[in-house]
C-alpha positions as a printed Julia matrix, in Angstrom:
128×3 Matrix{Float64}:
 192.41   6.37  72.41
 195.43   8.33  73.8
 196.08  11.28  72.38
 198.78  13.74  73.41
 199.14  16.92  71.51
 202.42  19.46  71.98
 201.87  23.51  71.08
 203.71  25.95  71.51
 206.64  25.59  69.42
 208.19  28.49  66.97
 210.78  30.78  66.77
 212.44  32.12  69.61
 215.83  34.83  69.82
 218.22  33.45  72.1
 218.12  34.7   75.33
 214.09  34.77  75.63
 211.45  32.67  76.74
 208.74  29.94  75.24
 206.11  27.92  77.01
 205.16  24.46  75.34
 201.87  23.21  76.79
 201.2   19.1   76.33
 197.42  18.0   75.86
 195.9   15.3   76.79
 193.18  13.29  76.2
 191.78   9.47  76.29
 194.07   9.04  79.63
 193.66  10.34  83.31
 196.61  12.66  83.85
 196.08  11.6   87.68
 197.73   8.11  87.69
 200.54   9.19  84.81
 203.77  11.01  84.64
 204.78  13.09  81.94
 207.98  13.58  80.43
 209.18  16.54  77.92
 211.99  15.19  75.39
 213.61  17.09  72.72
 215.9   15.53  69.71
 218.17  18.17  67.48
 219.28  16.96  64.14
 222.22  14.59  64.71
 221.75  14.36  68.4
 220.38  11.6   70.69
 216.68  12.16  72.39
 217.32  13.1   75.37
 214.69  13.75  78.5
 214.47  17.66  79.68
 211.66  17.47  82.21
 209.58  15.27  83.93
 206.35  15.49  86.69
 204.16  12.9   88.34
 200.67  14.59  87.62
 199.27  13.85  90.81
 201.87  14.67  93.15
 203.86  16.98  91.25
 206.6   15.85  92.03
 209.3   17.32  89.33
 212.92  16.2   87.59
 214.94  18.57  85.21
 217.97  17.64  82.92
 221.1   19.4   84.08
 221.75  21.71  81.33
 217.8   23.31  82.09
 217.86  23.32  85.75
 217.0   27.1   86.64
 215.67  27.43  83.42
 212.89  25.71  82.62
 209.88  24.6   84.96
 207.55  22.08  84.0
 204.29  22.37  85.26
 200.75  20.78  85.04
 196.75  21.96  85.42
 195.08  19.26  86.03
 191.9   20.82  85.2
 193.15  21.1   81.43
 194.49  18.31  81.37
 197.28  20.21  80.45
 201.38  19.91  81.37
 203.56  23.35  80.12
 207.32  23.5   80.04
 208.25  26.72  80.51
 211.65  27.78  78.76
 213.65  30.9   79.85
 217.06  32.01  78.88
 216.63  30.16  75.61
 219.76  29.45  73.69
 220.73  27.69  70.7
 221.57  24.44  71.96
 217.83  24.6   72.67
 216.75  24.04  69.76
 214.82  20.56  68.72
 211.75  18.98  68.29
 209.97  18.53  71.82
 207.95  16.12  72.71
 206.3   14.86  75.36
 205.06  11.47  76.27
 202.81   9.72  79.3
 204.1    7.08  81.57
 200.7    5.82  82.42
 202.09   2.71  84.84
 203.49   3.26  88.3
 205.27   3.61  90.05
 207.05   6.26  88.5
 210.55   5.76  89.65
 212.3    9.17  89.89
 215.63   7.48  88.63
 214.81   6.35  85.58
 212.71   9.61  84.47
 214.5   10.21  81.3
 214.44   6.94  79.9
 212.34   7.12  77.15
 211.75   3.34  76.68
 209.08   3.09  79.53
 207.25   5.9   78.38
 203.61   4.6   76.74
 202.34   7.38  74.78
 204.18  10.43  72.93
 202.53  13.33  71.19
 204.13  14.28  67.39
 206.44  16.69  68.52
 206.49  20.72  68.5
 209.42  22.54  67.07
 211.29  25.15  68.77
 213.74  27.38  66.72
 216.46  29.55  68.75
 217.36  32.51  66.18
 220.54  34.44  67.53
């Protein structure tokens, strides 16, 4: 079955840097998209990155533009979201989750509903 697994997570001061990596398994990356979503306590889920695995082809919330890079290794199997300039408004659960039917329309890349598959979530913690 489909298994996506988030790591990466932990404490972080504000101001420095974190890479979550997303593993999959039971699905070929190749015809998917991944998304990274985050939800805060009291706060909506809202979509922070997103790539089509194949072509690479990349969206990034506003608030992270500059900031964080998502990135995948095929190879692995693997998608990372690198996070730089971490602040506290940063902090949340992550998660990320597999669109596994195209097309993968760019517009609609942070709407969670079409997504097929999410992992359980990684925490990240901004300490100031």
């Amino acid at each position: 079955q489909v298994q996506l697994v988030e790591s990466g997570g932990g404490t972080v001061q504000a101001g420095g840097s974190l890479r979550l990596s997303c593993t999959a398994s039971g699905v070929r990356l190749d015809d998917s998209a991944i998304g990274w979503f985050r939800r805060a306590p009291g706060k909506e889920r809202e979509g922070v990155a997103w790539i089509t695995v194949k072509d690479g082809i990349t969206r990034n919330h506003d608030s992270v533009k500059g900031l964080f890079t998502i990135s995948r290794d095929n190879a692995k199997s693997k998608v990372y979201l690198q996070m730089h300039s971490v602040n506290p408004e940063d902090a949340a659960t992550y998660y990320c989750a597999t669109d596994v039917d195209p097309p993968f329309i760019t517009s609609r890349w942070d709407n969670w509903g079409w997504y097929d598959y999410w992992g359980l979530g990684t925490q990240v913690t901004v300490s100031s």
